[in-house]
PDB file of N, H, CA, C and O in Angstrom:
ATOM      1  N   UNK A   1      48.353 -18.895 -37.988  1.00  0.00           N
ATOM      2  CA  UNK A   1      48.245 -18.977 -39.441  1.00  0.00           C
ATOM      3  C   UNK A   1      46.818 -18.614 -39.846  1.00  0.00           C
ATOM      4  O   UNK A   1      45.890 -18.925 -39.100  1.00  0.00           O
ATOM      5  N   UNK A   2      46.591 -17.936 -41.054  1.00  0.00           N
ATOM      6  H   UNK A   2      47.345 -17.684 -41.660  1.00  0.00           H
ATOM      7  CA  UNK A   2      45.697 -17.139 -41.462  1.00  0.00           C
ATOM      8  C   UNK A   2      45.175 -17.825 -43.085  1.00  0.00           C
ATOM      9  O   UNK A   2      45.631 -17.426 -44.157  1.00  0.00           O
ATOM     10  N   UNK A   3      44.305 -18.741 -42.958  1.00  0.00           N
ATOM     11  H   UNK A   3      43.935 -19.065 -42.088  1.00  0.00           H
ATOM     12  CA  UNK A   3      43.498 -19.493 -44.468  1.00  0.00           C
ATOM     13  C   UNK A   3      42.494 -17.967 -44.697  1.00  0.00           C
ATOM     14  O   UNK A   3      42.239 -16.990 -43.993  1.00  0.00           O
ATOM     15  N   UNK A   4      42.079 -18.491 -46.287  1.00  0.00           N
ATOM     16  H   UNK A   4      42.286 -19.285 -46.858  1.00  0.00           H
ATOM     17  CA  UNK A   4      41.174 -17.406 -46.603  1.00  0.00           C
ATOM     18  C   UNK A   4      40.264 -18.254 -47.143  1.00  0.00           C
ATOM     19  O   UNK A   4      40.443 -19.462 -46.988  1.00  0.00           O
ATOM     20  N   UNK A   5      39.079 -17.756 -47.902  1.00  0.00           N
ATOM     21  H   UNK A   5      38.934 -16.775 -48.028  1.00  0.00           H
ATOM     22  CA  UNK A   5      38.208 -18.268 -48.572  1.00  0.00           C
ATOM     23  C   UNK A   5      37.340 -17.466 -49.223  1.00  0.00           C
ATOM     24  O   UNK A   5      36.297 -17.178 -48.635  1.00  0.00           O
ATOM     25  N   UNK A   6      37.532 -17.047 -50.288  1.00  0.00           N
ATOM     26  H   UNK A   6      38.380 -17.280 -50.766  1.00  0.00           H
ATOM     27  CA  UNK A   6      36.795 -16.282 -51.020  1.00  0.00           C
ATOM     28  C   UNK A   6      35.264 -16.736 -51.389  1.00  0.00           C
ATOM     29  O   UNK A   6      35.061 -17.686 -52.145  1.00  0.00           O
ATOM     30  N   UNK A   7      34.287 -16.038 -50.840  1.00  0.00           N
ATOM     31  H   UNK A   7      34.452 -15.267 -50.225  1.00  0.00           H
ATOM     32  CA  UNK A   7      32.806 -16.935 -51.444  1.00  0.00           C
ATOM     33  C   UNK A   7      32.019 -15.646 -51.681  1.00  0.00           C
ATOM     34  O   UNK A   7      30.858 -15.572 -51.278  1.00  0.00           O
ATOM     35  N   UNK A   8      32.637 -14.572 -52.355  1.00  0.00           N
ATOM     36  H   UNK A   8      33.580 -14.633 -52.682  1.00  0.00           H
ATOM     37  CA  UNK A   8      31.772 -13.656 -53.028  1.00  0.00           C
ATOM     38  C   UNK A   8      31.541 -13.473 -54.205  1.00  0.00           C
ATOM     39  O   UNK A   8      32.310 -13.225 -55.134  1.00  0.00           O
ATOM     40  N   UNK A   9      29.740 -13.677 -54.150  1.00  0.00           N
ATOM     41  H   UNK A   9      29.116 -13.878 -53.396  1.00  0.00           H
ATOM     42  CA  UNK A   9      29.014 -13.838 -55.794  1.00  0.00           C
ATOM     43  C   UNK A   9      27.941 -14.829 -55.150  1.00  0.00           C
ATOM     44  O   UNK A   9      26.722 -14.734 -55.292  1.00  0.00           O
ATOM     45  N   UNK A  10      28.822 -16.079 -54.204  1.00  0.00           N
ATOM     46  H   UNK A  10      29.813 -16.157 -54.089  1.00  0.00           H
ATOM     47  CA  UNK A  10      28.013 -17.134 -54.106  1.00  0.00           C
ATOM     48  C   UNK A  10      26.350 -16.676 -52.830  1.00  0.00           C
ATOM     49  O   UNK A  10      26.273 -15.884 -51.891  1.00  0.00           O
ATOM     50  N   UNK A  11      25.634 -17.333 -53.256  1.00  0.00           N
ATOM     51  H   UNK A  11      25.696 -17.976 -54.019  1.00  0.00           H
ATOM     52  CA  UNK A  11      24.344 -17.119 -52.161  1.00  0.00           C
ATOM     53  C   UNK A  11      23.660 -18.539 -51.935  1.00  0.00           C
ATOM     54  O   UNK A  11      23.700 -19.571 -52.605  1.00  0.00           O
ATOM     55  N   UNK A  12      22.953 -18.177 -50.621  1.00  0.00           N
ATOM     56  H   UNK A  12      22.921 -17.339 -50.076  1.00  0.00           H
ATOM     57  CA  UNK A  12      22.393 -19.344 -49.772  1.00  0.00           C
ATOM     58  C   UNK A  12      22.217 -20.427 -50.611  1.00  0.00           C
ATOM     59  O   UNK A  12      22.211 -20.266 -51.832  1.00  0.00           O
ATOM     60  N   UNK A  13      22.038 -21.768 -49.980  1.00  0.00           N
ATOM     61  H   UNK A  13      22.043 -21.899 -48.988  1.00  0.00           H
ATOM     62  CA  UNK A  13      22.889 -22.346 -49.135  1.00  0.00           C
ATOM     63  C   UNK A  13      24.779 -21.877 -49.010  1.00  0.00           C
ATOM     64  O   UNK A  13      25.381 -21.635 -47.965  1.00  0.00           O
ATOM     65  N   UNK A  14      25.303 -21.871 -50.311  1.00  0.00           N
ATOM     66  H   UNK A  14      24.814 -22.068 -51.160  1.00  0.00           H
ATOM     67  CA  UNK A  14      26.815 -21.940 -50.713  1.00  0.00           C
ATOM     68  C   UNK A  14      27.863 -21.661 -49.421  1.00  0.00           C
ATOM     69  O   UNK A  14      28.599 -22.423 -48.793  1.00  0.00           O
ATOM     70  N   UNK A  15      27.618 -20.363 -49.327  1.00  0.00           N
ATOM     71  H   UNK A  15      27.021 -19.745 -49.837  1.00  0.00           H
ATOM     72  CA  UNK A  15      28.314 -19.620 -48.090  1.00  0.00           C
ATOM     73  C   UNK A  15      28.526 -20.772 -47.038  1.00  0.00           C
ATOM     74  O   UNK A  15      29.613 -21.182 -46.632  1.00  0.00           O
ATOM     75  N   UNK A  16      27.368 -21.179 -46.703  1.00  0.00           N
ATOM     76  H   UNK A  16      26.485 -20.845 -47.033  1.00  0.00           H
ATOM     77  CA  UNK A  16      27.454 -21.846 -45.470  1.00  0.00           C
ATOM     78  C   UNK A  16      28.135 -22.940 -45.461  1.00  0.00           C
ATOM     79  O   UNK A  16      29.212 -23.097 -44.886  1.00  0.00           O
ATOM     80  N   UNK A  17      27.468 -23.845 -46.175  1.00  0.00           N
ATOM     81  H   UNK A  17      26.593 -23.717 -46.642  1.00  0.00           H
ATOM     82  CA  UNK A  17      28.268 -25.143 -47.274  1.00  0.00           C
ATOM     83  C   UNK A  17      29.435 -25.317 -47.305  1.00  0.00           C
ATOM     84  O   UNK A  17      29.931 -26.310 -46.772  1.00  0.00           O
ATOM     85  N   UNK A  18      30.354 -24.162 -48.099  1.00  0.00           N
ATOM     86  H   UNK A  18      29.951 -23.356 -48.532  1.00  0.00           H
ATOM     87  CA  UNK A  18      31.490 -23.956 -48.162  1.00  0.00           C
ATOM     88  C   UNK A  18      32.607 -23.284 -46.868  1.00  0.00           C
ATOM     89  O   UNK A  18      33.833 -23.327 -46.766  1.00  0.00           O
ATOM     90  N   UNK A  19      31.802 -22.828 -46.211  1.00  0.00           N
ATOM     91  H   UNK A  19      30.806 -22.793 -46.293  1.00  0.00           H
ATOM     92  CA  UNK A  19      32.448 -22.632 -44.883  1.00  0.00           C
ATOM     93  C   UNK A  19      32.641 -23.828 -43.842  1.00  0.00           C
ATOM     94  O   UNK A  19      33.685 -24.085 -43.242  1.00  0.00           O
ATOM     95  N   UNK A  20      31.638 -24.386 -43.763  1.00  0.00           N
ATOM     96  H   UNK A  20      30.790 -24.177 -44.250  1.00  0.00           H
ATOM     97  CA  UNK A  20      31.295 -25.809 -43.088  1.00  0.00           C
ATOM     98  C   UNK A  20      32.814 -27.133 -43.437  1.00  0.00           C
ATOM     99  O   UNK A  20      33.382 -28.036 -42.823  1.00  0.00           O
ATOM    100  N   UNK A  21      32.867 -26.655 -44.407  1.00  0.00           N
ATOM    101  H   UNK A  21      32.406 -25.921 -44.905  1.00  0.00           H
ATOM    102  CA  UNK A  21      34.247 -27.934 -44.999  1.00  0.00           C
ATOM    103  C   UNK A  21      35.462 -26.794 -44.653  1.00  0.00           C
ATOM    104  O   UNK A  21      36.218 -27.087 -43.727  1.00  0.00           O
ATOM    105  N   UNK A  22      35.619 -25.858 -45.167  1.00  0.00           N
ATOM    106  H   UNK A  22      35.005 -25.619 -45.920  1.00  0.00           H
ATOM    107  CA  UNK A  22      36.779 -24.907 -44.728  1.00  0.00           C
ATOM    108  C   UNK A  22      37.256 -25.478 -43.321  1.00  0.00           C
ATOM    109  O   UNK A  22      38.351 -25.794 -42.857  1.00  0.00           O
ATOM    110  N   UNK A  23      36.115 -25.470 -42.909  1.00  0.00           N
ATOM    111  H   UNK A  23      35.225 -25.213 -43.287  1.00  0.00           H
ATOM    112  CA  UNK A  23      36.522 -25.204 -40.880  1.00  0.00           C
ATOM    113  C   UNK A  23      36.611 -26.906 -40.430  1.00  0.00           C
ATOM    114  O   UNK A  23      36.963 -27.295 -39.316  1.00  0.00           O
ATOM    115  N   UNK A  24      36.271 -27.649 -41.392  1.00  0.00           N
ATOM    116  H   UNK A  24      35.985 -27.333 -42.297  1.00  0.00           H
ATOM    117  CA  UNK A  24      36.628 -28.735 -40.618  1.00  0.00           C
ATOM    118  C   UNK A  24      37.848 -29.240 -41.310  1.00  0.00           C
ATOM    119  O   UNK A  24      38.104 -30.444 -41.334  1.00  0.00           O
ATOM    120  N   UNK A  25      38.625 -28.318 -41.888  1.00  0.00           N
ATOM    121  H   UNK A  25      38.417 -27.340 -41.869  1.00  0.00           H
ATOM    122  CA  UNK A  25      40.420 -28.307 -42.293  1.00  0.00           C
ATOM    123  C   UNK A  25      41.309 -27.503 -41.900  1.00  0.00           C
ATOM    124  O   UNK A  25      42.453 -27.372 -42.336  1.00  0.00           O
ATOM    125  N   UNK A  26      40.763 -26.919 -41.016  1.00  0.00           N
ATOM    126  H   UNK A  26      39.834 -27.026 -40.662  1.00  0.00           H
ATOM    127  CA  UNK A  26      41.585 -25.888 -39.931  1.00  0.00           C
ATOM    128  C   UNK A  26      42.067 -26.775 -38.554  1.00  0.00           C
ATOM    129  O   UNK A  26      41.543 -27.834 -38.208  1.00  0.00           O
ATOM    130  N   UNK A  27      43.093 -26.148 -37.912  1.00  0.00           N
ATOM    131  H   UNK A  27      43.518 -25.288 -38.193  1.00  0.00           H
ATOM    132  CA  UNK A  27      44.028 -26.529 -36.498  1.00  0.00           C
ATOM    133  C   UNK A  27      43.246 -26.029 -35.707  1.00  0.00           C
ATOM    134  O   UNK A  27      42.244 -25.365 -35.975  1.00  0.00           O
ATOM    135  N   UNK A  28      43.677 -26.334 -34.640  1.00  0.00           N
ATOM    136  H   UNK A  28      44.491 -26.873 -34.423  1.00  0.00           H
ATOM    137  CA  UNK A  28      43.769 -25.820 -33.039  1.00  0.00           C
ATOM    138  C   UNK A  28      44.752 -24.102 -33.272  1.00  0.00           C
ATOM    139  O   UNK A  28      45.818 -24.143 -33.885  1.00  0.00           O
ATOM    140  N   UNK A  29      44.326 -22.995 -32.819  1.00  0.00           N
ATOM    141  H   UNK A  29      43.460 -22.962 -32.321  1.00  0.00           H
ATOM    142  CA  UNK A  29      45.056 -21.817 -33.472  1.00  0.00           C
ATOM    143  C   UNK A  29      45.098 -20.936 -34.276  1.00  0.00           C
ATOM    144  O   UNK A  29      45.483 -19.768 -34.218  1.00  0.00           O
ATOM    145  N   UNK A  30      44.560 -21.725 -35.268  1.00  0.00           N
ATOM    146  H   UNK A  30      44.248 -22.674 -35.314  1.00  0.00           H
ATOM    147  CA  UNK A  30      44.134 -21.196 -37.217  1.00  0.00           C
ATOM    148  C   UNK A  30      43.141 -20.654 -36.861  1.00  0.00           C
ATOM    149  O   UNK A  30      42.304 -20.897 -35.991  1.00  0.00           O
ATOM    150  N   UNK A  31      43.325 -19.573 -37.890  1.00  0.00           N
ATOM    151  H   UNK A  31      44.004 -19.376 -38.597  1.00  0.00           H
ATOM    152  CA  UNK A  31      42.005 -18.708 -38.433  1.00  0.00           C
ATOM    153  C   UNK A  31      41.754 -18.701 -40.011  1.00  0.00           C
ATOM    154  O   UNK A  31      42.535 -18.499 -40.941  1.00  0.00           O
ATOM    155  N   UNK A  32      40.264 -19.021 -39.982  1.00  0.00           N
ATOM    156  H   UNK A  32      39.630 -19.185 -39.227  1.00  0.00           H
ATOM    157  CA  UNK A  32      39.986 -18.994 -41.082  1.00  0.00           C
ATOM    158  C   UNK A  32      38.957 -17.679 -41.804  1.00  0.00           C
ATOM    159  O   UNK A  32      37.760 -17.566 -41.542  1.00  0.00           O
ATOM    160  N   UNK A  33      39.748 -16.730 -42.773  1.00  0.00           N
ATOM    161  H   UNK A  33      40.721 -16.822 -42.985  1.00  0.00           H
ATOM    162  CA  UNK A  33      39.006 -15.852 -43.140  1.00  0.00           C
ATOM    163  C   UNK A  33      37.818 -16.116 -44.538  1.00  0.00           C
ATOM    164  O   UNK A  33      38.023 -16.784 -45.551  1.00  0.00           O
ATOM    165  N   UNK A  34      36.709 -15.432 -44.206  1.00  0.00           N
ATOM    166  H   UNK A  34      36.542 -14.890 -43.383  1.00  0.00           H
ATOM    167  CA  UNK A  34      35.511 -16.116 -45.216  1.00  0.00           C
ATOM    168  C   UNK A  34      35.297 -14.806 -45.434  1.00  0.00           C
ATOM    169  O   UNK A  34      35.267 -14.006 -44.499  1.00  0.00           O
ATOM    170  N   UNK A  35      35.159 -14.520 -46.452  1.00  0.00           N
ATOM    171  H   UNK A  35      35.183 -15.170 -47.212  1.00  0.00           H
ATOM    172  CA  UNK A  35      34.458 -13.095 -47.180  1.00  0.00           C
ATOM    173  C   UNK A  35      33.833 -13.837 -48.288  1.00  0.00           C
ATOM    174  O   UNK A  35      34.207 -14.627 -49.155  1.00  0.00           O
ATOM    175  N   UNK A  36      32.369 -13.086 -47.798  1.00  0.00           N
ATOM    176  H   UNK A  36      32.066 -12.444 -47.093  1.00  0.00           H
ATOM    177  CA  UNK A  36      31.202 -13.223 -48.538  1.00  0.00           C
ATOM    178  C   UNK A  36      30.304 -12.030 -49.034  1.00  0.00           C
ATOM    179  O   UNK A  36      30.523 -11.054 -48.317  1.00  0.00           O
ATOM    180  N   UNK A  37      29.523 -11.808 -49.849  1.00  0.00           N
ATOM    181  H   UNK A  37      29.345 -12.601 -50.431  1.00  0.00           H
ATOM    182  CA  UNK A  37      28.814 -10.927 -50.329  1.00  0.00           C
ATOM    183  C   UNK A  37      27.388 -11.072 -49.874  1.00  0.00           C
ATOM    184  O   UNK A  37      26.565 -10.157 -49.899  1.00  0.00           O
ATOM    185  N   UNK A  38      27.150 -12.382 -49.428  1.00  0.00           N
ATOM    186  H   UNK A  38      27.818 -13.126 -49.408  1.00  0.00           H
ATOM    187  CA  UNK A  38      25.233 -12.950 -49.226  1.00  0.00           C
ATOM    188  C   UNK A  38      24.939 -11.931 -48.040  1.00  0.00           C
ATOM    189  O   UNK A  38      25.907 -11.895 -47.280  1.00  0.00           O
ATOM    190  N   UNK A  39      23.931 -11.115 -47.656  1.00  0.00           N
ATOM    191  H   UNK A  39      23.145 -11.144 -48.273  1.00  0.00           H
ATOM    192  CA  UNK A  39      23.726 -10.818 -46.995  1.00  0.00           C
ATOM    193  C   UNK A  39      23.017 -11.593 -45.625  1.00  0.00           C
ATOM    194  O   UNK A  39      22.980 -11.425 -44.406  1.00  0.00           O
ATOM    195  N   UNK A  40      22.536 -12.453 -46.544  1.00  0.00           N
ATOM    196  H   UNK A  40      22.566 -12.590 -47.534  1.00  0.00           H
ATOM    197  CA  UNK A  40      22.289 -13.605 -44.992  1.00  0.00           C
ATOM    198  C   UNK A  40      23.334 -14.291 -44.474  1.00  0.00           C
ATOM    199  O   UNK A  40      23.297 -14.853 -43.379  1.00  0.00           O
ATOM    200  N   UNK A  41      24.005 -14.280 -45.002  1.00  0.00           N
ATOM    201  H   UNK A  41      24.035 -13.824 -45.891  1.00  0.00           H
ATOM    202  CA  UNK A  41      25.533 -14.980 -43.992  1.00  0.00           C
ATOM    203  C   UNK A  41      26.116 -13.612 -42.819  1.00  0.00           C
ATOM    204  O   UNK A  41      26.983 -13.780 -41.962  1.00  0.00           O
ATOM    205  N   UNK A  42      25.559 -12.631 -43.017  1.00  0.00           N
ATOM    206  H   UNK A  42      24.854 -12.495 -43.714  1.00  0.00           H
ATOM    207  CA  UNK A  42      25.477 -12.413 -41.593  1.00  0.00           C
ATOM    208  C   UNK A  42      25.131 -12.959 -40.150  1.00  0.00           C
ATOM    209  O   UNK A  42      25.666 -12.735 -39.064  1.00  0.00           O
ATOM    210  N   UNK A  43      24.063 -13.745 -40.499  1.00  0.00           N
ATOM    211  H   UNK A  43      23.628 -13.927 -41.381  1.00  0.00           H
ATOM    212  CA  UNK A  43      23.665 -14.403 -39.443  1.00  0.00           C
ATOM    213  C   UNK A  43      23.462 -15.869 -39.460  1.00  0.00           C
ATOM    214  O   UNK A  43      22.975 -16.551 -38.559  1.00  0.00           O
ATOM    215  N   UNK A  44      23.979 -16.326 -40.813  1.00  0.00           N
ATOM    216  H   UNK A  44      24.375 -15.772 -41.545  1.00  0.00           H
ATOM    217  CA  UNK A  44      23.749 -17.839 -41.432  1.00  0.00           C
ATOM    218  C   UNK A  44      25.304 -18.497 -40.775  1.00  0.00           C
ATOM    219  O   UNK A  44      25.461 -19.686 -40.496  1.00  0.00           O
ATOM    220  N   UNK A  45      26.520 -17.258 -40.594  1.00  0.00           N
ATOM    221  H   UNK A  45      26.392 -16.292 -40.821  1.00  0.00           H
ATOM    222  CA  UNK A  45      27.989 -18.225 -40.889  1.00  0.00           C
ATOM    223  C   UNK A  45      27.620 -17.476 -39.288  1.00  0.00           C
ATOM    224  O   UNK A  45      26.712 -18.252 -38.992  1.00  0.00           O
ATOM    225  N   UNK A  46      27.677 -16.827 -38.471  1.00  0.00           N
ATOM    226  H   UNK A  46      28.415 -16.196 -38.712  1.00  0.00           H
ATOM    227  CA  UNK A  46      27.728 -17.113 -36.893  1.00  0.00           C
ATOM    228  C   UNK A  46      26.962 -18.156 -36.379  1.00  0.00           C
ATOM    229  O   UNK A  46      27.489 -18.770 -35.450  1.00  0.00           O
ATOM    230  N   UNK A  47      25.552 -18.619 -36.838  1.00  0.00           N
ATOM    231  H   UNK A  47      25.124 -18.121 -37.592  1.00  0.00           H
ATOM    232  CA  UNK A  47      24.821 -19.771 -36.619  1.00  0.00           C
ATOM    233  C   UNK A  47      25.272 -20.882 -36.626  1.00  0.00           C
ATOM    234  O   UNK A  47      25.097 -21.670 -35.696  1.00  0.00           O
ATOM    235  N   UNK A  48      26.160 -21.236 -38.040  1.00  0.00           N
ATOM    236  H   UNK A  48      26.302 -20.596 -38.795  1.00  0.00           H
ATOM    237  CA  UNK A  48      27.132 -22.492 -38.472  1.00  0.00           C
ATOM    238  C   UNK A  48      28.274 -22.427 -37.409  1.00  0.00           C
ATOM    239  O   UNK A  48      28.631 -23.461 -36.843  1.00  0.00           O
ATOM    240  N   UNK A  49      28.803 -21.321 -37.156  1.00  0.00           N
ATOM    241  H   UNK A  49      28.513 -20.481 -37.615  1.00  0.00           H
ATOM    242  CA  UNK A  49      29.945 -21.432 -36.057  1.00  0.00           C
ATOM    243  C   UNK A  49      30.173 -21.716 -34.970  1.00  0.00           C
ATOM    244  O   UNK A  49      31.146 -22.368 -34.592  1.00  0.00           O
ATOM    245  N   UNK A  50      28.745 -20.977 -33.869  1.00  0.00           N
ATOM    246  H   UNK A  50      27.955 -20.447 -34.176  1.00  0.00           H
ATOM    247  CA  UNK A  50      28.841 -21.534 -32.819  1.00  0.00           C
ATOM    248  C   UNK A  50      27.703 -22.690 -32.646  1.00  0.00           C
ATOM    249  O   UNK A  50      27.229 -23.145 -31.604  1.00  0.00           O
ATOM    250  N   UNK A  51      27.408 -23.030 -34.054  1.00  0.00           N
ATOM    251  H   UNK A  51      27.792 -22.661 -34.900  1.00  0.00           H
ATOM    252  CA  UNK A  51      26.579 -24.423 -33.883  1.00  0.00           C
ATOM    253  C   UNK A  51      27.878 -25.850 -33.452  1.00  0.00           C
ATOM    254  O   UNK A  51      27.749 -26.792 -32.669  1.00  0.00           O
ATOM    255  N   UNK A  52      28.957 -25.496 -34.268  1.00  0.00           N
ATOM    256  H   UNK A  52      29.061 -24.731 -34.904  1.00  0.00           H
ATOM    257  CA  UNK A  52      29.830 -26.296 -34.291  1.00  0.00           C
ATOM    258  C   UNK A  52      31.410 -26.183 -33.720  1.00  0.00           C
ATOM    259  O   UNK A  52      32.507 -26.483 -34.191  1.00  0.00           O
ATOM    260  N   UNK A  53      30.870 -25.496 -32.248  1.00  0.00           N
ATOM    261  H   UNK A  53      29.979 -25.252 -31.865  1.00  0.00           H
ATOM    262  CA  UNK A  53      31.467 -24.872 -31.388  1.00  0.00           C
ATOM    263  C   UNK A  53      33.207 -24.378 -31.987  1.00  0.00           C
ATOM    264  O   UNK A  53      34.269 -24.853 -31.585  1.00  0.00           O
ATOM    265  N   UNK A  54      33.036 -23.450 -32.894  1.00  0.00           N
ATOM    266  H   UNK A  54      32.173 -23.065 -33.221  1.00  0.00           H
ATOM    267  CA  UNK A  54      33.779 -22.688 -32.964  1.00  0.00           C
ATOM    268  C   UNK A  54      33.858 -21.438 -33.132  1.00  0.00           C
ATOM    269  O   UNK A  54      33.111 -21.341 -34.105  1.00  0.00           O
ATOM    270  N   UNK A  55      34.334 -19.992 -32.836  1.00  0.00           N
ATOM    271  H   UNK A  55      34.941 -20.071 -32.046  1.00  0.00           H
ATOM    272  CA  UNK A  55      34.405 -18.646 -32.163  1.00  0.00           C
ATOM    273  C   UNK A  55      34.686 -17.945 -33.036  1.00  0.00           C
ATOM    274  O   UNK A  55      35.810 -17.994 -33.535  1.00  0.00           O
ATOM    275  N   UNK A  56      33.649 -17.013 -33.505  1.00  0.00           N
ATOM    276  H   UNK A  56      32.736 -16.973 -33.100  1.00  0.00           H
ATOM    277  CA  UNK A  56      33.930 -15.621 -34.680  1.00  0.00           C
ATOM    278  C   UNK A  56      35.050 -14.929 -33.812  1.00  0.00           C
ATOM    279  O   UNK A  56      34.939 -14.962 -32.586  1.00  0.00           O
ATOM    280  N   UNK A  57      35.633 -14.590 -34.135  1.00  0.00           N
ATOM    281  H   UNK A  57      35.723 -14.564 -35.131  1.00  0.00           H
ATOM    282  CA  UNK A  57      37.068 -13.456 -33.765  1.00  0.00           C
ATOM    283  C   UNK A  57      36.339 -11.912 -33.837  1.00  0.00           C
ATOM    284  O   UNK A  57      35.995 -11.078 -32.999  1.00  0.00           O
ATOM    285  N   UNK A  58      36.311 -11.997 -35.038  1.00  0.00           N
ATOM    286  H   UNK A  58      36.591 -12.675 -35.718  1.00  0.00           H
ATOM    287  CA  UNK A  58      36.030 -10.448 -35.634  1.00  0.00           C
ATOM    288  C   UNK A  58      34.878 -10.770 -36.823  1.00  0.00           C
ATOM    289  O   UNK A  58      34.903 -11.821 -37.464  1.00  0.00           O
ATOM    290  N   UNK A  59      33.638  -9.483 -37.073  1.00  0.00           N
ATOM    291  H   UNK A  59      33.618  -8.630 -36.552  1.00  0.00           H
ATOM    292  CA  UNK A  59      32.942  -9.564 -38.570  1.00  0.00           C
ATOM    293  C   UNK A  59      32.963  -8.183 -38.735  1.00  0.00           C
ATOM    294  O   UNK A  59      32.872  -7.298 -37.883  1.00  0.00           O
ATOM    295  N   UNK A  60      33.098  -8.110 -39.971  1.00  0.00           N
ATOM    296  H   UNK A  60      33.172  -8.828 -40.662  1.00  0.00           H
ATOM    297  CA  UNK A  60      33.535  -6.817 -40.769  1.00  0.00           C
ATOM    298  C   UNK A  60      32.385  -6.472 -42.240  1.00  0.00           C
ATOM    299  O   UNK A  60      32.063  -7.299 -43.094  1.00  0.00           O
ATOM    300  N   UNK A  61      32.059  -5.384 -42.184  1.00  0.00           N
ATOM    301  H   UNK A  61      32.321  -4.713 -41.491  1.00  0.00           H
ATOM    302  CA  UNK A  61      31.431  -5.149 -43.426  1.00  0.00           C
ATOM    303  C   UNK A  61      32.180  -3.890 -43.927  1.00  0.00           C
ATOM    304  O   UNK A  61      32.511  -2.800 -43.459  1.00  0.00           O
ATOM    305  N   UNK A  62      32.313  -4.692 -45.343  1.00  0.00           N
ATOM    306  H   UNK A  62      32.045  -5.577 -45.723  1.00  0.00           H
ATOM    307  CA  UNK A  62      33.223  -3.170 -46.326  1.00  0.00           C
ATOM    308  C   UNK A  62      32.260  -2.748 -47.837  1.00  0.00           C
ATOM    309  O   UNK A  62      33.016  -2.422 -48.752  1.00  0.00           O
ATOM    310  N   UNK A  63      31.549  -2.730 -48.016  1.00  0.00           N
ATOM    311  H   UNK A  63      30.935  -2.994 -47.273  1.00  0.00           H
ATOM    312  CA  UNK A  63      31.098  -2.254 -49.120  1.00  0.00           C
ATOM    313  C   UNK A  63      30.153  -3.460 -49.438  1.00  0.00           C
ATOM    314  O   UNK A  63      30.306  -3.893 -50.580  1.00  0.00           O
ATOM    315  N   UNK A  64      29.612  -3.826 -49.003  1.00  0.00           N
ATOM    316  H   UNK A  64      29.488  -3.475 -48.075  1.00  0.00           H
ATOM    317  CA  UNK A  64      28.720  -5.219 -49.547  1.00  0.00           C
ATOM    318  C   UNK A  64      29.327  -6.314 -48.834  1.00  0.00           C
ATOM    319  O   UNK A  64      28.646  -7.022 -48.092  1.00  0.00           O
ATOM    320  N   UNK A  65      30.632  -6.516 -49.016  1.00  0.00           N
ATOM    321  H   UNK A  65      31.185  -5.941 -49.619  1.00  0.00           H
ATOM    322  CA  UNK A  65      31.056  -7.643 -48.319  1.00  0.00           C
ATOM    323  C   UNK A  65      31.069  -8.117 -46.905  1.00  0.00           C
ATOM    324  O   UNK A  65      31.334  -7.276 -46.046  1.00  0.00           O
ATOM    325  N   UNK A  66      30.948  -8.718 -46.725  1.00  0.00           N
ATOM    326  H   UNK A  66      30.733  -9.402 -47.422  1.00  0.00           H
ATOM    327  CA  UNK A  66      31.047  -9.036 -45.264  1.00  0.00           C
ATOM    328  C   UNK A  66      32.598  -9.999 -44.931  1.00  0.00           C
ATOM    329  O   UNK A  66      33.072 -10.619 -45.883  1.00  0.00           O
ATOM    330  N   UNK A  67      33.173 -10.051 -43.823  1.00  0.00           N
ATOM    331  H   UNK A  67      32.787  -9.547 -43.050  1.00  0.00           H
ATOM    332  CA  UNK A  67      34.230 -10.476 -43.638  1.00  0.00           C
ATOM    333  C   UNK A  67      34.249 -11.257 -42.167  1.00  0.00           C
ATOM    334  O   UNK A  67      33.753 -10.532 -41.305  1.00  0.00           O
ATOM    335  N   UNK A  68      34.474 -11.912 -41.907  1.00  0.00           N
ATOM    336  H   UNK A  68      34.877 -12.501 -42.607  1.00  0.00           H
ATOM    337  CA  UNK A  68      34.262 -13.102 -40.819  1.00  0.00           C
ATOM    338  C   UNK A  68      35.658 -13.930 -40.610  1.00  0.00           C
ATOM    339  O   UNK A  68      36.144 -14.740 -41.399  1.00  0.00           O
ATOM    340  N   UNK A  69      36.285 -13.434 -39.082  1.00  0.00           N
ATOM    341  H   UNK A  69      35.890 -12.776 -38.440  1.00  0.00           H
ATOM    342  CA  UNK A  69      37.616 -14.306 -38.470  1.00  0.00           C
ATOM    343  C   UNK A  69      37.129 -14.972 -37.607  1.00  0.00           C
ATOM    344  O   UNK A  69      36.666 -14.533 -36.554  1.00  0.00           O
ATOM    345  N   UNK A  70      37.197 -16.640 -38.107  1.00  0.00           N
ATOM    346  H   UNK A  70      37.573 -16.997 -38.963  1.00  0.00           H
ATOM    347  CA  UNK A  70      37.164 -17.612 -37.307  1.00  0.00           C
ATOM    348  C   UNK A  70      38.105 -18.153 -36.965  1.00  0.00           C
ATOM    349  O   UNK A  70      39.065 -18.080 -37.731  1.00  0.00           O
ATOM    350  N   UNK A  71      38.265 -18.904 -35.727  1.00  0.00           N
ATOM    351  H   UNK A  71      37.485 -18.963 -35.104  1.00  0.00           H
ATOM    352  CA  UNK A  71      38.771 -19.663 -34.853  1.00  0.00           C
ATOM    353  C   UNK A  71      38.373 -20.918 -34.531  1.00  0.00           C
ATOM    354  O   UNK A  71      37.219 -21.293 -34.324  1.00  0.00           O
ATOM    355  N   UNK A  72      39.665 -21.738 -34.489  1.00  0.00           N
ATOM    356  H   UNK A  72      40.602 -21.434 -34.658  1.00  0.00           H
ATOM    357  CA  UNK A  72      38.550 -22.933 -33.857  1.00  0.00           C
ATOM    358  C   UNK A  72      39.163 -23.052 -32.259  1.00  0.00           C
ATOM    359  O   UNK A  72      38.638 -23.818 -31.452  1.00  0.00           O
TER     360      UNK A  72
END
């Protein structure tokens, strides 16, 4: 199963913030998709992830956005 989370517009802290609660409402299995626009959540939401031992899948950039499949 595939959650989303839209957090484009929002910038630092937010992204992270709001990803941080996302992922601690996800399964064993679930992926949670985060598309963001911040350009520091390039390296702000992999930091948060495997701080809190859970596994980027895939990150994607499409036009500004950035796109991030997590796993827990």
């Amino acid at each position: 199963m595939e959650r989303g989370l839209d957090l484009r517009g929002l910038v630092c802290p937010m992204p992270v913030i709001k990803t941080k609660k996302a992922l601690s409402d996800i399964s064993d299995g679930e992926v949670l998709k985060v598309l963001t626009t911040d350009p520091g959540s390039r390296s702000d939401i992999p930091a948060l992830v495997k701080r809190i031992g859970f596994k980027i899948a895939e990150i994607q950039e499409d036009n500004g956005s950035y796109i991030f499949l997590i796993t827990r």
